[in-house]
C-alpha positions in Angstrom: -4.0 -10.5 22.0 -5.3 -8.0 24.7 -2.8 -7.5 28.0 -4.5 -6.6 31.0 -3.4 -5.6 33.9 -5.7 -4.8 37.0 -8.4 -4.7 34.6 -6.5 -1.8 32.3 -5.8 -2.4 29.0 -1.8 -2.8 28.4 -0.1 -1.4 25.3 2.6 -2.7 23.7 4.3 0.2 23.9 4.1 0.0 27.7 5.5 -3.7 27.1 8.2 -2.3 25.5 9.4 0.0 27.7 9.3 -2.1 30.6 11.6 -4.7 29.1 13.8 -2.4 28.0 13.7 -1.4 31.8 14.2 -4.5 32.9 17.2 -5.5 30.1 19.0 -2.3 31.8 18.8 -3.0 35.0 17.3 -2.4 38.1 18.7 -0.5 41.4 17.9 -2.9 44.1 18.7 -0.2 46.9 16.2 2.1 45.4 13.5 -0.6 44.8 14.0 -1.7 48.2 13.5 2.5 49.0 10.2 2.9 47.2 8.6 -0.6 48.3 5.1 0.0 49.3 4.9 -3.1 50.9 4.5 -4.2 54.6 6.9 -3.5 57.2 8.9 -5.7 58.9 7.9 -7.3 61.7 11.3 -8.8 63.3 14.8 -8.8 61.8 14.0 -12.1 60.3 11.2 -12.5 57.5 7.6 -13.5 59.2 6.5 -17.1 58.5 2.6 -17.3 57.1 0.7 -19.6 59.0 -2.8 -20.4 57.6 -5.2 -21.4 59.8 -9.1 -22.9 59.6 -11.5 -21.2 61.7 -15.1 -21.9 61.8 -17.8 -18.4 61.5 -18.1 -18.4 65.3 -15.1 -18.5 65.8 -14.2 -15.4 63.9 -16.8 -13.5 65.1 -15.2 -14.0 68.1 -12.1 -13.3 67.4 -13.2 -9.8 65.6 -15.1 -9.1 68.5 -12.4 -9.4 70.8 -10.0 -7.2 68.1 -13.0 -4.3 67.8 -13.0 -4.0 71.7 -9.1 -3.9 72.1 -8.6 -1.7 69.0 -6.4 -4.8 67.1 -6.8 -5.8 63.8 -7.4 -9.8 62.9 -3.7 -10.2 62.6 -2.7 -8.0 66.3 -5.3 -10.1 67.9 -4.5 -13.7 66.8 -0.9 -12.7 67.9 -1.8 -11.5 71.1 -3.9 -14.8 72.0 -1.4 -16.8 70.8 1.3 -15.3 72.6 -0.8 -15.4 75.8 -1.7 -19.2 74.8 2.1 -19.6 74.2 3.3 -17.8 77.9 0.9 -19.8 79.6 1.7 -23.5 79.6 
């Protein structure tokens, strides 16, 4: 049997060691320290919210986010919180 990972061809070897990895232990402080991921938005973990959208109404969307420098995400925020503070 062939591992792949990300297309790449994984050794057993490389198997090996990371279970022995993983059957010592891990440092949660410094996995937490080298996490690549996203930041943190508030103090509290962000909720994902999917969302339909027909083609129009993405282009507009990007359209609106190319002209105010936002990406997807900045922009949907913004016109939600405007939406939100207006009612």
């Amino acid at each position: 049997m062939t591992r792949r990972m990300q297309g790449e061809e994984i050794l057993e070897s490389q198997v090996d060691e990371w279970v022995s990895e993983a059957e010592a232990g891990y440092d949660v402080e410094e996995l937490r320290r080298r996490s690549g991921g996203r930041p943190a938005r508030a103090s509290a973990a962000s909720q994902v919210v999917p969302v339909r959208l027909t083609a129009d109404e993405l282009a507009a969307v990007m359209e609106r986010a190319e002209r105010e420098h936002l990406n997807r995400s900045e922009a949907i925020r913004a016109a939600l919180a405007a939406w939100a503070h207006a009612a």
